[in-house]
N, C-alpha and C positions, 0 to 999 in steps of 0.2 A: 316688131323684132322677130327677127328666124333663127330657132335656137337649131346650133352645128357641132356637129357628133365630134367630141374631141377624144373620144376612146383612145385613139392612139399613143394619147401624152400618158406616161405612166405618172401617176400621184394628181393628189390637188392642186389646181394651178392658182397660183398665189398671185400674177403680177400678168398684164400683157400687153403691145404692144402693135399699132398698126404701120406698117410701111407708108412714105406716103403715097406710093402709087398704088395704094389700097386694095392690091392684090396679094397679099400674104401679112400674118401675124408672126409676133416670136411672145414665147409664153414662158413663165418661169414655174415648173412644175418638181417637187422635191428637189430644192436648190440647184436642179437643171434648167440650160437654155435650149428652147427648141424653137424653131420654124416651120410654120404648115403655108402652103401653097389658096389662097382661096379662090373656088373655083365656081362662078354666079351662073346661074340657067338662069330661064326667063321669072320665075319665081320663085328659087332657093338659092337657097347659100351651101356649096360643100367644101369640106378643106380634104388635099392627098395628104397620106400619112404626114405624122411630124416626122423631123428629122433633126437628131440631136446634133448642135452646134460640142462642137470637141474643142474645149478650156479646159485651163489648169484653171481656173478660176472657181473656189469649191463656194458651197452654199450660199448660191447667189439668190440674191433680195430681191431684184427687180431689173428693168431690162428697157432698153428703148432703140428707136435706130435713128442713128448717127448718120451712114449713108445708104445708097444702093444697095451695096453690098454686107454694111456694118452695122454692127451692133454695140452701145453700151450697155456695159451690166457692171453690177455692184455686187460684190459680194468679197471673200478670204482668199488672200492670194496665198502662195507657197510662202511666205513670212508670218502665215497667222495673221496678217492685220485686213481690216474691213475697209475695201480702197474702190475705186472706179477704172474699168479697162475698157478698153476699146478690142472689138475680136470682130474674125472677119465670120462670115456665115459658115464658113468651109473650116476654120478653125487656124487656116493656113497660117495666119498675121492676129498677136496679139500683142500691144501696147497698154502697156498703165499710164492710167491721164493720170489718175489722183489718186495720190497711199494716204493711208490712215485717214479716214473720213471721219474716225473719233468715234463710231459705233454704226452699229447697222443701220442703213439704208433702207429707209420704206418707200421711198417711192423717186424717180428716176426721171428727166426729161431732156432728151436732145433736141438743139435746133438744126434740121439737118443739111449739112453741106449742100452748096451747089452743086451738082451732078458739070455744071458746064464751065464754071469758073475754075482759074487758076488755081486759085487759093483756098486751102485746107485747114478749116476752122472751125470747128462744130462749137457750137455751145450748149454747155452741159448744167443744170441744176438740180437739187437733190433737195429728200427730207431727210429728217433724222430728226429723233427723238423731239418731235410736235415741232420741230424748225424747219426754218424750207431757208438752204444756202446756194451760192451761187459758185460753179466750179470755176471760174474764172475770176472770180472776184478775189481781192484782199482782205477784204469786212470777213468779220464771225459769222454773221444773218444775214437774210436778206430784212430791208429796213422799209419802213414803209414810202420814203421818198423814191426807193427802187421801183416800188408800182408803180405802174403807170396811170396817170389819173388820180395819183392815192391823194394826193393834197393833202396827207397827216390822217384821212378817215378811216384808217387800214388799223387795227385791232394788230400788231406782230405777233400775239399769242396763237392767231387765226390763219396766218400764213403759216399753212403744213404740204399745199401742195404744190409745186409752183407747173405753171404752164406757159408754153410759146404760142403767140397770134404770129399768125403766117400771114405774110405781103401777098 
């Protein structure tokens, strides 16, 4: 591993986040969203400054990308409640996928749209408090018949982080 100078994000970064074209991260540092650029030579890694994404979305938890150009993040919306939004890099376009997630968000994971297809449908799943839920589902939890392969051997106390395998 190559560690990369992230001076430029003010505060500790709590959460982050790789694009999949694995040319940029977004980082959540003092319940901000930021974006740095990563820039590879032949044996380093560097990122250009970050650049803070502009949300009304205040102390956000965690962060992931949805598409290209977008980002989800968790965090308080202007109702006070702890919900799921969709903001674009530029800040331009923000939509709430999901309000009241029932408490803070620890950890965040989009599956990210197709760049080429019609259809606009990210899927989105979440932890909270030692649970890992599904933002598109109707169930409380994610159950262990939800895993794939789980065949019942899946602990649900142990599902806290959920992740997408890419085709």
């Amino acid at each position: 591993m190559t560690p990369v100078d992230l001076s430029s994000v003010v505060g500790e970064i709590t959460d982050v986040s790789a694009a999949a074209d694995g040319r940029r991260i977004a980082v959540v540092a003092k319940g901000r969203v930021y974006t740095l650029t990563l820039i590879r030579d032949e044996d380093k890694v560097a990122v250009e400054t970050a650049r803070l994404v502009p949300t009304t979305v205040r102390d956000v938890s965690a962060v992931d990308w949805s598409e290209e150009t977008k980002l989800v993040v968790a965090g308080t919306g202007l109702d006070d409640k702890p919900a799921v939004w969709e903001v674009s890099i530029d800040g331009a376009v923000e939509k709430s996928q999901f309000s009241d997630t029932g408490g803070k968000l620890q950890h965040l994971v989009a599956y990210p749209d197709d760049p080429v297809s019609a259809s606009v449908s990210s899927t989105v799943m979440y932890s909270r408090d030692g649970a890992a839920f599904d933002l598109a589902g109707d169930k409380p939890g994610i159950e262990a018949s939800d895993v794939m392969g789980a065949e019942g051997e899946v602990d649900l106390s142990r599902v806290t982080a959920p992740f997408f395998l890419l085709d």
